[in-house]
Predicted model as a PDB file, atoms N, CA, C, CB and O in Angstrom, pLDDT in the B-factor column:
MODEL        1                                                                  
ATOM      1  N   UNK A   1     114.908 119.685 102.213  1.00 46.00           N  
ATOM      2  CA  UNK A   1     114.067 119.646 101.038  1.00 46.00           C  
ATOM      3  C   UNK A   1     113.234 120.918 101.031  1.00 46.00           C  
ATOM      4  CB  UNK A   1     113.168 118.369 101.017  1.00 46.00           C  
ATOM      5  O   UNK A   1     112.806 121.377 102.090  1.00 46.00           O  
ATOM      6  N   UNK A   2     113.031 121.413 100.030  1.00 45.00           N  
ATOM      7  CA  UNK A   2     112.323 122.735 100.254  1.00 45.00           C  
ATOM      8  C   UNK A   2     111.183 122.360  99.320  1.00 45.00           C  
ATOM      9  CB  UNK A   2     113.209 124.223  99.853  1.00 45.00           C  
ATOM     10  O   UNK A   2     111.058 121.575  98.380  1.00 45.00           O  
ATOM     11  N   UNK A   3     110.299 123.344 100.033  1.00 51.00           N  
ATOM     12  CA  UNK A   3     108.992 123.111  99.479  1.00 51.00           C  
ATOM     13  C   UNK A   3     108.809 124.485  98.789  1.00 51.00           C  
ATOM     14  CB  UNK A   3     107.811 122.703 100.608  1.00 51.00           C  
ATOM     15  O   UNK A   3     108.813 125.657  99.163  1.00 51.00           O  
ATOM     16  N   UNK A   4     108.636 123.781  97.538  1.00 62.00           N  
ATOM     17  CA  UNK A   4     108.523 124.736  96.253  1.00 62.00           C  
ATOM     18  C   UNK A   4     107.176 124.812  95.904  1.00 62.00           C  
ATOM     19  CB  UNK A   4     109.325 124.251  94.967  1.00 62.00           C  
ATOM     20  O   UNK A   4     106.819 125.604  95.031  1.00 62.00           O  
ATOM     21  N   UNK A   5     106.107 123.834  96.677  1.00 67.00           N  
ATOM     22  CA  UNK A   5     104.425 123.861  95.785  1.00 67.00           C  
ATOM     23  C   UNK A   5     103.765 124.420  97.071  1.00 67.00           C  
ATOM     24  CB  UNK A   5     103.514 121.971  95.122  1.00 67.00           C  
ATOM     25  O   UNK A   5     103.945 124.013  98.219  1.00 67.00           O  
ATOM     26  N   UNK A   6     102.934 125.475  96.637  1.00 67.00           N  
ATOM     27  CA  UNK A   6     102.034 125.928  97.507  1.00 67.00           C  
ATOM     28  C   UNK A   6     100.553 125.030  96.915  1.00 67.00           C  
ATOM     29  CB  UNK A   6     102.024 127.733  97.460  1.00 67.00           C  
ATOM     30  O   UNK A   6     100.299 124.459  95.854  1.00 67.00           O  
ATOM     31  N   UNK A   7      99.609 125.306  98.484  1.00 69.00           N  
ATOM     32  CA  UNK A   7      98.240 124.732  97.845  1.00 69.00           C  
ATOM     33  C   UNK A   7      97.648 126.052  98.686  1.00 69.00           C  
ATOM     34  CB  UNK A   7      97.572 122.800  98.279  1.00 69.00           C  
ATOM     35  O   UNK A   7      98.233 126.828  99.442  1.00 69.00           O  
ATOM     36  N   UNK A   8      96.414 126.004  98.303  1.00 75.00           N  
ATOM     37  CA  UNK A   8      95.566 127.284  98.694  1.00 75.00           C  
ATOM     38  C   UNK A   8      94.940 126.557 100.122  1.00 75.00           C  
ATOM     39  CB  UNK A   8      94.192 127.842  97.318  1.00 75.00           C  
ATOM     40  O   UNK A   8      94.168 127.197 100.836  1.00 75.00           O  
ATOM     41  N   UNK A   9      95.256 125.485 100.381  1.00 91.00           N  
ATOM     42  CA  UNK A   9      94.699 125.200 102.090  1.00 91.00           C  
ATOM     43  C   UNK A   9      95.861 125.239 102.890  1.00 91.00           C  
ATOM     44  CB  UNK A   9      93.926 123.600 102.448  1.00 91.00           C  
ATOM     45  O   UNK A   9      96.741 124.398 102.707  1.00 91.00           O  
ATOM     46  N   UNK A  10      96.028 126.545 104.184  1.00 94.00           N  
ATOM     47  CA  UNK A  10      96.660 126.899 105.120  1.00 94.00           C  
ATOM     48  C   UNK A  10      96.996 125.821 105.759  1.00 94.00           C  
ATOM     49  CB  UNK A  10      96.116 127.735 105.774  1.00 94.00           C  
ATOM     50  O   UNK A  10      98.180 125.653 106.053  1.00 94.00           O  
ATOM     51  N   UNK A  11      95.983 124.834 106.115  1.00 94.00           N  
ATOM     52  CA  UNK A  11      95.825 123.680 106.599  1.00 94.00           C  
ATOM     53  C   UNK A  11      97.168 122.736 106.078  1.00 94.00           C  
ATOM     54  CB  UNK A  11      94.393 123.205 106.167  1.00 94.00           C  
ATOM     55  O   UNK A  11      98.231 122.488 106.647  1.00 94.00           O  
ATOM     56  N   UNK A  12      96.759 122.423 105.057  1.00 96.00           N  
ATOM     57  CA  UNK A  12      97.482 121.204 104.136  1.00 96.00           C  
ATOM     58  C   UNK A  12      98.686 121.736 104.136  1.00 96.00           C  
ATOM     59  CB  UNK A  12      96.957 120.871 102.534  1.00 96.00           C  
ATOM     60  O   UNK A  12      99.552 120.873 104.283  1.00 96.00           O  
ATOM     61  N   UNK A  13      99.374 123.557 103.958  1.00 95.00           N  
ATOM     62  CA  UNK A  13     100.573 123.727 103.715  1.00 95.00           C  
ATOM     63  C   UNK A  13     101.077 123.830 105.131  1.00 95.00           C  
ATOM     64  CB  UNK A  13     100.828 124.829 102.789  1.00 95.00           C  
ATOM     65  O   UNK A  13     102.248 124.206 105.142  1.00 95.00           O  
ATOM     66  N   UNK A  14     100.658 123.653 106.131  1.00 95.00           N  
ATOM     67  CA  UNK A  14     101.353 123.804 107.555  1.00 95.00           C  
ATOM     68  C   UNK A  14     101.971 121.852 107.445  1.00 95.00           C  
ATOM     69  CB  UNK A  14      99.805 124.387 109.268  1.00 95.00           C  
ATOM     70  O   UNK A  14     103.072 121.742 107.985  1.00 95.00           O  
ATOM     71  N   UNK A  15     101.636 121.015 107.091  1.00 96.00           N  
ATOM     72  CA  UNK A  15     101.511 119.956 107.077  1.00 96.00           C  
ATOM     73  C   UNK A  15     103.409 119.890 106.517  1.00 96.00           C  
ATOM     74  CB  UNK A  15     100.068 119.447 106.196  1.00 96.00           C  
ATOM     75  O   UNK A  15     104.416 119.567 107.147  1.00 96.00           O  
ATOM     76  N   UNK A  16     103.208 120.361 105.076  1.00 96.00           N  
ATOM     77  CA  UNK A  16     104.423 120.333 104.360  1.00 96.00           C  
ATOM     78  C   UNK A  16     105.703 121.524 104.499  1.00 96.00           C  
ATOM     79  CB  UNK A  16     103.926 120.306 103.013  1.00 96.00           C  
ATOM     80  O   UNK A  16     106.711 121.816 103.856  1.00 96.00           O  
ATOM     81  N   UNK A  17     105.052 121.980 105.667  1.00 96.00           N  
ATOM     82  CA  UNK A  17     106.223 122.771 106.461  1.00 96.00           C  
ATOM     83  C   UNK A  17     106.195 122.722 107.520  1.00 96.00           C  
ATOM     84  CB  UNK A  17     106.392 123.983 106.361  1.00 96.00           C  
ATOM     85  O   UNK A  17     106.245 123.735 108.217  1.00 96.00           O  
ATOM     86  N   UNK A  18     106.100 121.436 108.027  1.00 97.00           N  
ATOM     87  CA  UNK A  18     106.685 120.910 108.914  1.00 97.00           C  
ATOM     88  C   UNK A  18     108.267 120.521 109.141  1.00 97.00           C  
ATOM     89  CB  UNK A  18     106.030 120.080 108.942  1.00 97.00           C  
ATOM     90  O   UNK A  18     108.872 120.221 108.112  1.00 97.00           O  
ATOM     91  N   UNK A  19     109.032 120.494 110.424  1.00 97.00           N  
ATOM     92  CA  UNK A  19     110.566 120.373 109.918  1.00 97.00           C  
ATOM     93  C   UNK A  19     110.439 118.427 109.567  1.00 97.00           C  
ATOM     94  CB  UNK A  19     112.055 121.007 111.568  1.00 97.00           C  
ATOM     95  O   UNK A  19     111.220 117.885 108.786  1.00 97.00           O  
ATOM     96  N   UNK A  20     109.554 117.806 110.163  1.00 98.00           N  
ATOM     97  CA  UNK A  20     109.728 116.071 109.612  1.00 98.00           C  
ATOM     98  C   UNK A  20     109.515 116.201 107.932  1.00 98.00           C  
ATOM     99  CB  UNK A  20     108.201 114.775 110.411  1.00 98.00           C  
ATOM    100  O   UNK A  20     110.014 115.338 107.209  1.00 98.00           O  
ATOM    101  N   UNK A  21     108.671 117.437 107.299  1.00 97.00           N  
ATOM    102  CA  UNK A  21     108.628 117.140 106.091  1.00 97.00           C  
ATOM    103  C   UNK A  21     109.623 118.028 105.106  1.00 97.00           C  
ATOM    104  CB  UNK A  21     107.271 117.217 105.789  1.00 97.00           C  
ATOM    105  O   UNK A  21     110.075 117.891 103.969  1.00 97.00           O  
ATOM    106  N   UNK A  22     109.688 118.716 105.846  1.00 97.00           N  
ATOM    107  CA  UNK A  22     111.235 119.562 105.075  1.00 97.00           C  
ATOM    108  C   UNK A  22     112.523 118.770 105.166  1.00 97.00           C  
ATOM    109  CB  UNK A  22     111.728 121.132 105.938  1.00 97.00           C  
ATOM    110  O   UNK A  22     113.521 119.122 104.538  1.00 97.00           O  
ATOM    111  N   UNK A  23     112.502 117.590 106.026  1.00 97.00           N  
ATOM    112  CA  UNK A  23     113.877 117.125 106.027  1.00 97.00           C  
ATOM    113  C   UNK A  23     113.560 115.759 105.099  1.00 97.00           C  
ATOM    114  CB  UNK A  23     114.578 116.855 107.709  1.00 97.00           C  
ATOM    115  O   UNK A  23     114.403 114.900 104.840  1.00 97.00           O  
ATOM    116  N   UNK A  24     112.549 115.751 104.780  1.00 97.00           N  
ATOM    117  CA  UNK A  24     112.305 114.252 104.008  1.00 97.00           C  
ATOM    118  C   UNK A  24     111.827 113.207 104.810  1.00 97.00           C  
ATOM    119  CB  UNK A  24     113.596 113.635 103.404  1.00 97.00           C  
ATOM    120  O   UNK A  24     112.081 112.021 104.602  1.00 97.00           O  
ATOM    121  N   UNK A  25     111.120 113.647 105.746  1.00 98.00           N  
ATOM    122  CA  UNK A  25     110.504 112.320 106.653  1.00 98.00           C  
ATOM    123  C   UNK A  25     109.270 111.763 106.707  1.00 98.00           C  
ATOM    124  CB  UNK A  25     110.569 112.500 107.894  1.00 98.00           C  
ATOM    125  O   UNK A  25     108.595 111.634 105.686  1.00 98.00           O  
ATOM    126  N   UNK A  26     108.838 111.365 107.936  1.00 98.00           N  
ATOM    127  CA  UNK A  26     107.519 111.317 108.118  1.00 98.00           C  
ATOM    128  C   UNK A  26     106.640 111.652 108.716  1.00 98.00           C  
ATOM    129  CB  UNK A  26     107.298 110.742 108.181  1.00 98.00           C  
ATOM    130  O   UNK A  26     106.734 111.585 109.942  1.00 98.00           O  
ATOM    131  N   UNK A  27     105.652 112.055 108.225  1.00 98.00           N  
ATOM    132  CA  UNK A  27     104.575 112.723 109.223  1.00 98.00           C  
ATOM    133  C   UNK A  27     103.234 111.936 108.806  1.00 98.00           C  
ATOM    134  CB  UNK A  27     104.392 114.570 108.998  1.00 98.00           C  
ATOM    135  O   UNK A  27     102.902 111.286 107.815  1.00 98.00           O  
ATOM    136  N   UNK A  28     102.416 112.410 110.412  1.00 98.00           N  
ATOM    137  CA  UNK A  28     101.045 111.767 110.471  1.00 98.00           C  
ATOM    138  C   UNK A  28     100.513 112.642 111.026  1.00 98.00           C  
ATOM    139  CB  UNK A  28     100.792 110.502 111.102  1.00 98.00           C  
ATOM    140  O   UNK A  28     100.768 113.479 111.893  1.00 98.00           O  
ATOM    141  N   UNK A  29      99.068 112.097 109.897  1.00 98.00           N  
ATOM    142  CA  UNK A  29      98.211 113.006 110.868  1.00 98.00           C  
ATOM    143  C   UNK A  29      96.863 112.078 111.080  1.00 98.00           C  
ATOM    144  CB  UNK A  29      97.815 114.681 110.128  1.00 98.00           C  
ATOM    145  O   UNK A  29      96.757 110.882 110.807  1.00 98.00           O  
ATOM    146  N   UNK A  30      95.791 113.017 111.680  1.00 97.00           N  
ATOM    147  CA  UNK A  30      94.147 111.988 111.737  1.00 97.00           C  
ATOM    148  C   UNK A  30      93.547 112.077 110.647  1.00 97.00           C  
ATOM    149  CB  UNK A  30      92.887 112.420 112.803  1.00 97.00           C  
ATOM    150  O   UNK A  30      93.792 112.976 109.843  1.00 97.00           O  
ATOM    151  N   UNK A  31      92.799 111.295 110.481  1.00 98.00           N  
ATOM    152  CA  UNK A  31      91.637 111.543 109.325  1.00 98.00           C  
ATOM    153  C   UNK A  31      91.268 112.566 109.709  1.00 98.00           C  
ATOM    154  CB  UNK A  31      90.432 110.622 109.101  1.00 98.00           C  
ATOM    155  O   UNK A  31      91.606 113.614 109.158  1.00 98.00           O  
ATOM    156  N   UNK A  32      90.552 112.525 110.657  1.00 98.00           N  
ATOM    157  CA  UNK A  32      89.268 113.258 111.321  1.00 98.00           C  
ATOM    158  C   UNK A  32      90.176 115.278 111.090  1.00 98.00           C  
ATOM    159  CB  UNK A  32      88.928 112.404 113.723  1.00 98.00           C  
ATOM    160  O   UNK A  32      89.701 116.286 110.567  1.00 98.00           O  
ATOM    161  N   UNK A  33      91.168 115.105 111.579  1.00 96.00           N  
ATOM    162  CA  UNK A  33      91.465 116.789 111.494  1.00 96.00           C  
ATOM    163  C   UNK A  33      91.743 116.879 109.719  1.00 96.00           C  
ATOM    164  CB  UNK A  33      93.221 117.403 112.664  1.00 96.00           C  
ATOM    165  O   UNK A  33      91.888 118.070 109.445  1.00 96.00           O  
ATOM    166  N   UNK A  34      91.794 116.493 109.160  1.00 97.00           N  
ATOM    167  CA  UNK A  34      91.943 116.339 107.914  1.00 97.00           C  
ATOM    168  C   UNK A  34      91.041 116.986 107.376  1.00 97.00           C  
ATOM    169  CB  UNK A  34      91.997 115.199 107.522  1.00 97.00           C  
ATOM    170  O   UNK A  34      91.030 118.147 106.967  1.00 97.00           O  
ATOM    171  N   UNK A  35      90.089 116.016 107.386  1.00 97.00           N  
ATOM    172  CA  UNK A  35      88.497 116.564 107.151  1.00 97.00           C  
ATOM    173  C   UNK A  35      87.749 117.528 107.650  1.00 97.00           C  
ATOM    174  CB  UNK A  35      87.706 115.788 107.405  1.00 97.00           C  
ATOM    175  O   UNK A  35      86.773 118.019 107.081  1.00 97.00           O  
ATOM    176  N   UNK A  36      88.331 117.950 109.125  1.00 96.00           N  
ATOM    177  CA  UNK A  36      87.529 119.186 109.791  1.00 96.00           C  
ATOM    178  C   UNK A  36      88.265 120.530 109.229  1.00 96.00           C  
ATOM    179  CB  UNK A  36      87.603 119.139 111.632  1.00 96.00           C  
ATOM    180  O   UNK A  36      87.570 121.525 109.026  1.00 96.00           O  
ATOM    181  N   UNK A  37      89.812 120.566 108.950  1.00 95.00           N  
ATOM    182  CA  UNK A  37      90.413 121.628 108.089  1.00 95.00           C  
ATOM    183  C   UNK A  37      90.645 122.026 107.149  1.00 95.00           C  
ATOM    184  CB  UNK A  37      91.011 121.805 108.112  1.00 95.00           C  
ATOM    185  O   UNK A  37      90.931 123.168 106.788  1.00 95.00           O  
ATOM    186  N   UNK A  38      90.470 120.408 106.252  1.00 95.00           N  
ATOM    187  CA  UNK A  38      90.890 120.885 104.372  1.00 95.00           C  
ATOM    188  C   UNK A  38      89.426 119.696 104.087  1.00 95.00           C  
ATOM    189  CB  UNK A  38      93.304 120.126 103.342  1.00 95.00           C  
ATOM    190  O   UNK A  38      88.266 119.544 104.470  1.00 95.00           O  
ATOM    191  N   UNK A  39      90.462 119.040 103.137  1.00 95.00           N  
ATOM    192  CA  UNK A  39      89.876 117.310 102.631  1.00 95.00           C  
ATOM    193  C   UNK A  39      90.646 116.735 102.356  1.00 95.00           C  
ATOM    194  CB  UNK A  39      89.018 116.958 101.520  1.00 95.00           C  
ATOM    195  O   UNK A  39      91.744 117.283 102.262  1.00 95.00           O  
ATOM    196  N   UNK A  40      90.539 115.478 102.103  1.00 97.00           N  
ATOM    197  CA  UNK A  40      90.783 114.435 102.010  1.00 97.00           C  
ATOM    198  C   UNK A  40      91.523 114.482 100.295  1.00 97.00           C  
ATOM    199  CB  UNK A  40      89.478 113.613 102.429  1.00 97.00           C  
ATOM    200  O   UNK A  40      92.620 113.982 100.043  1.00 97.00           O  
ATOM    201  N   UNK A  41      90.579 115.241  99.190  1.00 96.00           N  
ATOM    202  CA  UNK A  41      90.835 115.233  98.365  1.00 96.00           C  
ATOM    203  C   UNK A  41      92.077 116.430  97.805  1.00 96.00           C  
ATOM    204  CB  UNK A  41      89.731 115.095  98.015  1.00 96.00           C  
ATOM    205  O   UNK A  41      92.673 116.608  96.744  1.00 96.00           O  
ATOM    206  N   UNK A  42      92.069 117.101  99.165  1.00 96.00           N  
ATOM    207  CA  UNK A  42      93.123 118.393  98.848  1.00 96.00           C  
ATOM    208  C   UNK A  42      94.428 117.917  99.316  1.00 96.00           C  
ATOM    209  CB  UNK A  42      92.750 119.914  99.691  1.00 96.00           C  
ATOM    210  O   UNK A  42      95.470 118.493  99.003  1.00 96.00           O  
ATOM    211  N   UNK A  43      94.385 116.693 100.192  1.00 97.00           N  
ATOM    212  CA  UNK A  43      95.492 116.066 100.730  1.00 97.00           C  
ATOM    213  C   UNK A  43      96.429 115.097  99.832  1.00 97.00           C  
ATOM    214  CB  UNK A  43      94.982 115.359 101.804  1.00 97.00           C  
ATOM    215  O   UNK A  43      97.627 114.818  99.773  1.00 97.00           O  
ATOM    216  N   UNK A  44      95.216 114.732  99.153  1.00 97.00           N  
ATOM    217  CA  UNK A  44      95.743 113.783  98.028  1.00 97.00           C  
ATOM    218  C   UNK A  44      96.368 114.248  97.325  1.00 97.00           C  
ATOM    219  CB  UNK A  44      95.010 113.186  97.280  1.00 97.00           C  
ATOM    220  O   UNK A  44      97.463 113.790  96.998  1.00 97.00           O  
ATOM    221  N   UNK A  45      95.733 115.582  96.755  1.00 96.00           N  
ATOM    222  CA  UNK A  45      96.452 116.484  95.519  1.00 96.00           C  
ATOM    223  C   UNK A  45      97.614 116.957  95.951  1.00 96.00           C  
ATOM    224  CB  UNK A  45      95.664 117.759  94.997  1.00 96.00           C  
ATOM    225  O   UNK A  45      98.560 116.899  95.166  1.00 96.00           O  
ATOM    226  N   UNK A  46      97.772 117.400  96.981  1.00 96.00           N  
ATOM    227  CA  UNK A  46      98.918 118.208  97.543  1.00 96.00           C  
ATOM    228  C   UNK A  46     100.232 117.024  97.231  1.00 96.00           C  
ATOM    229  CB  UNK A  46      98.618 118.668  99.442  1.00 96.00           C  
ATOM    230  O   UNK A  46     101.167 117.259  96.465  1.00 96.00           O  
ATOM    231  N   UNK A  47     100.063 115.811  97.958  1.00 97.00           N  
ATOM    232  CA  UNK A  47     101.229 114.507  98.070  1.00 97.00           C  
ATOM    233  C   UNK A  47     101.256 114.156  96.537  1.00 97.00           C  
ATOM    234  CB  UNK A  47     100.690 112.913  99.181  1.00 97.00           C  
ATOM    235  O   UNK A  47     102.242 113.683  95.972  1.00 97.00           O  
ATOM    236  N   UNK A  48      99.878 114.486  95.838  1.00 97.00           N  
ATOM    237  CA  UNK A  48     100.747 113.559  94.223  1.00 97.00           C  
ATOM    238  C   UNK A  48     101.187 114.862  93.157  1.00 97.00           C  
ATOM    239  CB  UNK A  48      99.200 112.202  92.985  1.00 97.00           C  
ATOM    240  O   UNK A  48     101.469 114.599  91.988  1.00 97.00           O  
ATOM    241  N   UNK A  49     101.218 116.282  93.670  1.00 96.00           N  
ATOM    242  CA  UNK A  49     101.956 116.667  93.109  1.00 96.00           C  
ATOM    243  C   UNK A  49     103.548 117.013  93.668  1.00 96.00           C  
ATOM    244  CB  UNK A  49     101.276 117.460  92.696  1.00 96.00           C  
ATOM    245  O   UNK A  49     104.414 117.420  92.894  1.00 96.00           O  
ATOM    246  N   UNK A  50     103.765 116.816  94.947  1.00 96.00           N  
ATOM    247  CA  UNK A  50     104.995 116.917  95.532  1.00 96.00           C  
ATOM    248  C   UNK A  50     105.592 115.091  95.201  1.00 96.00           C  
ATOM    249  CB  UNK A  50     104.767 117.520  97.386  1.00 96.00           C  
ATOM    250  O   UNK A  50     106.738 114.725  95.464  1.00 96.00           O  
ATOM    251  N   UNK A  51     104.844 114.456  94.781  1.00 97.00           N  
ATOM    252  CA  UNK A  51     105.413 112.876  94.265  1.00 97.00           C  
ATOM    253  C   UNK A  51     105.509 112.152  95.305  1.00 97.00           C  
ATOM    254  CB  UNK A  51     106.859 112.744  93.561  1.00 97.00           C  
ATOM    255  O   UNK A  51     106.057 111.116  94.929  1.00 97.00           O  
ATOM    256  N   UNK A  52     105.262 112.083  96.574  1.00 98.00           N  
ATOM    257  CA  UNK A  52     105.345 112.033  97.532  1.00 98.00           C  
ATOM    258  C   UNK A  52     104.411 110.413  97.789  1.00 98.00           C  
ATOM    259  CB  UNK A  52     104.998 113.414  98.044  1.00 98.00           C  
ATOM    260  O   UNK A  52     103.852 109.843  96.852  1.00 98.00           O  
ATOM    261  N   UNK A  53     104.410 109.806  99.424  1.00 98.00           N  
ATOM    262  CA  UNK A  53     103.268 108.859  99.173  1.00 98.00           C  
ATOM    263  C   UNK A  53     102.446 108.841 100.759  1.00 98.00           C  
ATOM    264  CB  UNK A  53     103.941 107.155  98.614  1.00 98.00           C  
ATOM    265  O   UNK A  53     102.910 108.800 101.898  1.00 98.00           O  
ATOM    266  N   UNK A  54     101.167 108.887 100.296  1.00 98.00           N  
ATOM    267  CA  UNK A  54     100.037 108.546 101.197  1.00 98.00           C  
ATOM    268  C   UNK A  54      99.696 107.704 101.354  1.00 98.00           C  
ATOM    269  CB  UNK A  54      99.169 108.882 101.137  1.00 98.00           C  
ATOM    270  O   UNK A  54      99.302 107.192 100.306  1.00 98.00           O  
ATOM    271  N   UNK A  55      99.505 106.788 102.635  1.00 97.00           N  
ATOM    272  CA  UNK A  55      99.255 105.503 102.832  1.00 97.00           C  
ATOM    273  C   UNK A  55      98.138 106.103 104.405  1.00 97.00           C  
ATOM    274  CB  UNK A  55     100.965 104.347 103.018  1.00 97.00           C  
ATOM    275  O   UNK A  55      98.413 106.900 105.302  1.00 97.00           O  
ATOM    276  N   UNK A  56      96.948 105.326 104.158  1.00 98.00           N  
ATOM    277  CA  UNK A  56      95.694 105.537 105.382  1.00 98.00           C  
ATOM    278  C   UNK A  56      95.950 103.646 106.090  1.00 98.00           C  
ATOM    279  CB  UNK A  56      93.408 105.978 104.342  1.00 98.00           C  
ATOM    280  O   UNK A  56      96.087 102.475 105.734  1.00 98.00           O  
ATOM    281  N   UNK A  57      95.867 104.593 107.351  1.00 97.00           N  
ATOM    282  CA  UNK A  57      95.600 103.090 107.999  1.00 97.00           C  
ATOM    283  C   UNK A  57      94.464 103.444 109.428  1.00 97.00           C  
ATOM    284  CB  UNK A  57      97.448 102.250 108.643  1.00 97.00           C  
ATOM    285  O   UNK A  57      94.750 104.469 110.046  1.00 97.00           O  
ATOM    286  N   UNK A  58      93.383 102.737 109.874  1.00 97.00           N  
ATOM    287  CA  UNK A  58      92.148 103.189 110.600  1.00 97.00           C  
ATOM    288  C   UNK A  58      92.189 104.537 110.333  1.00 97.00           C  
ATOM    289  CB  UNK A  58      92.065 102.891 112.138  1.00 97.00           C  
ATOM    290  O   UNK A  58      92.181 104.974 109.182  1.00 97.00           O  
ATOM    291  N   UNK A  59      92.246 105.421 111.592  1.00 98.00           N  
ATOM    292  CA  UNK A  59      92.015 106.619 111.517  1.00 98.00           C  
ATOM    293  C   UNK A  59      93.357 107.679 110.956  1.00 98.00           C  
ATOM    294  CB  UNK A  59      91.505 106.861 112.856  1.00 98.00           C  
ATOM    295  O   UNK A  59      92.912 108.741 110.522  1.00 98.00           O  
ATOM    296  N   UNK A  60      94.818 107.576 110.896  1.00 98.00           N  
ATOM    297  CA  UNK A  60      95.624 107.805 110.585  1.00 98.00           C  
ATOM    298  C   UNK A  60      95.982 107.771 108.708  1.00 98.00           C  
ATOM    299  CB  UNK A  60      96.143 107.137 111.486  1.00 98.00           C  
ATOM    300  O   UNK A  60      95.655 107.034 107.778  1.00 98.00           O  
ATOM    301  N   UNK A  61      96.802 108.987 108.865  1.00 98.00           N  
ATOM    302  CA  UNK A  61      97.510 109.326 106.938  1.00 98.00           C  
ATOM    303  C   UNK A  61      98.621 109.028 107.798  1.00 98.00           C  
ATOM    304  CB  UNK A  61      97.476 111.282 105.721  1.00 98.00           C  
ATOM    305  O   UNK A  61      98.698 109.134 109.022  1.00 98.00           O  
ATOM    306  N   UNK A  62      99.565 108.593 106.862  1.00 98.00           N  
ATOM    307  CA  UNK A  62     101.044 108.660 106.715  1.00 98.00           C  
ATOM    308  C   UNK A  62     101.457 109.123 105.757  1.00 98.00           C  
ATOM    309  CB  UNK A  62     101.658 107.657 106.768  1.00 98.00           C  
ATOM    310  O   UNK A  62     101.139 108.618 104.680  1.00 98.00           O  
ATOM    311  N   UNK A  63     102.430 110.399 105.813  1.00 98.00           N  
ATOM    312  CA  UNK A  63     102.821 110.818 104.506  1.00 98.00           C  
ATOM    313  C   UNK A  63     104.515 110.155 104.484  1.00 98.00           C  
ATOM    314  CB  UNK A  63     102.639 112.701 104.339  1.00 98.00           C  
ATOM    315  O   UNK A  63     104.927 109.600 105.502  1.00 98.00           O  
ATOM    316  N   UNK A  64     105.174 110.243 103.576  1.00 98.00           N  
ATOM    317  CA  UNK A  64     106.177 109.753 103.398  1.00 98.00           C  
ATOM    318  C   UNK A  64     107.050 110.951 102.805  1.00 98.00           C  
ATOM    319  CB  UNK A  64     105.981 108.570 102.668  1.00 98.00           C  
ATOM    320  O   UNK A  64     107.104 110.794 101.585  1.00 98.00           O  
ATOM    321  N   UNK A  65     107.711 112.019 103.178  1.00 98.00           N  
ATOM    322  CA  UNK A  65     107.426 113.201 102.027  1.00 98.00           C  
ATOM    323  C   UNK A  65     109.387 113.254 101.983  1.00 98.00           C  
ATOM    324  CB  UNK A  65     106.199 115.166 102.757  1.00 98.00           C  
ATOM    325  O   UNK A  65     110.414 113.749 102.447  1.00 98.00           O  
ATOM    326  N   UNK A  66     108.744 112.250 100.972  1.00 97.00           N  
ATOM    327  CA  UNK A  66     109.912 111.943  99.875  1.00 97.00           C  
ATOM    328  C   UNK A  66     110.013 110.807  98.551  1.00 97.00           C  
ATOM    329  CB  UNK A  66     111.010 111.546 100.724  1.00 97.00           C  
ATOM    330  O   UNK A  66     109.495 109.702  98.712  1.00 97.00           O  
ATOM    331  N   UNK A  67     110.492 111.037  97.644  1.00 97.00           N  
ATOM    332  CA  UNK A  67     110.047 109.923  96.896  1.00 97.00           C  
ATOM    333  C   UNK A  67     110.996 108.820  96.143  1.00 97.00           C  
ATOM    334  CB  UNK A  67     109.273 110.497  95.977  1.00 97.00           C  
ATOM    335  O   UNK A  67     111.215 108.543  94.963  1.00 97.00           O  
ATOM    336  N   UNK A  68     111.550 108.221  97.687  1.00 97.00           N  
ATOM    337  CA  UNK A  68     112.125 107.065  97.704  1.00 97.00           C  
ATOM    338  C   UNK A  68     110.714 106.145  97.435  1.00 97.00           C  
ATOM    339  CB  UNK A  68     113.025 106.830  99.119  1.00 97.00           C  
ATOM    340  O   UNK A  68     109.557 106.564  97.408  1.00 97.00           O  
ATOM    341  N   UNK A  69     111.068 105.126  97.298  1.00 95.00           N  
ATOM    342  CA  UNK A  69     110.316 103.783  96.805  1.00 95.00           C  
ATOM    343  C   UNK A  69     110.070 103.253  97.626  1.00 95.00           C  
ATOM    344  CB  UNK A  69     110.817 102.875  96.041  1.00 95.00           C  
ATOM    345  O   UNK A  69     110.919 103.040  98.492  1.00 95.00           O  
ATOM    346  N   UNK A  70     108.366 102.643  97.772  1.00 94.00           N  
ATOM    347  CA  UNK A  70     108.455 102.213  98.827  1.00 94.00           C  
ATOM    348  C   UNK A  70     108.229 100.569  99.246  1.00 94.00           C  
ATOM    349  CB  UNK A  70     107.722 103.018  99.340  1.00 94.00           C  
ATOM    350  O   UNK A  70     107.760 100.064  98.226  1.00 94.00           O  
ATOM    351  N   UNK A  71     108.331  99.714 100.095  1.00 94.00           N  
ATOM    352  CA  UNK A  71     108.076  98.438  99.838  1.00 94.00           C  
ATOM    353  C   UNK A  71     107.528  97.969 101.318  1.00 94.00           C  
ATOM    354  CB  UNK A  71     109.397  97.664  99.229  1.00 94.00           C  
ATOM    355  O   UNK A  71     107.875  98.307 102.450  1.00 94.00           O  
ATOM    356  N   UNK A  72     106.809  97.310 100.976  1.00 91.00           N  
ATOM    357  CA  UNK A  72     106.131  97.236 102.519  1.00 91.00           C  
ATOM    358  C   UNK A  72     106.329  95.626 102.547  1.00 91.00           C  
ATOM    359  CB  UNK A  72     104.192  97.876 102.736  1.00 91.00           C  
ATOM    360  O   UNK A  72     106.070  94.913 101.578  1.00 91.00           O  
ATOM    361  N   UNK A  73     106.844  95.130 103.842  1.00 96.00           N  
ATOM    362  CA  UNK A  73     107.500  93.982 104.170  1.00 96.00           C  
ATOM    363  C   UNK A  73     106.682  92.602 104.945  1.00 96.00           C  
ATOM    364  CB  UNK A  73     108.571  94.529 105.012  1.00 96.00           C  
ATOM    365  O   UNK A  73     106.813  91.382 104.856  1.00 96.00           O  
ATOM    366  N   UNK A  74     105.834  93.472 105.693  1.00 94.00           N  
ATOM    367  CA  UNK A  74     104.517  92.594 106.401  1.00 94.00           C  
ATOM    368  C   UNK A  74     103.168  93.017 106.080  1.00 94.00           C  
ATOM    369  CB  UNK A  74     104.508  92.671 107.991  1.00 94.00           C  
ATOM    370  O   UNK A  74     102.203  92.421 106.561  1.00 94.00           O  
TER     371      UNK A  74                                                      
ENDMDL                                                                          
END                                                                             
């Protein structure tokens, strides 16, 4: 999958060039480095313009970076 959207945080685009997110997978990261390198709100923007999905659970993002459908079972 190639990543065609740049964002102006170094941070956030190391994220989406990653090889788990170039191949369509998954990646995680902390809240906490999130917030100490970009935001929260630059993270968001970045996943809903790549269509992508963010799901927070305690301290952890999960990105999903692809936009299969998703259904959560439990």
């Amino acid at each position: 999958m190639t990543n065609c959207f740049h964002t102006s945080n170094p941070s956030i685009e190391r994220i989406f060039n990653s090889i788990q997110a170039q191949k369509g997978g998954i990646v995680r990261r902390d809240v906490y480095s999130v917030r100490r390198f970009a935001s929260i709100a630059d993270l968001e923007t970045a996943v809903r313009i790549r269509g992508f999905h963010l799901i927070r659970n305690d301290n952890q993002f999960v990105i999903f970076c692809n936009r299969a459908d998703l259904q959560i079972i439990l």
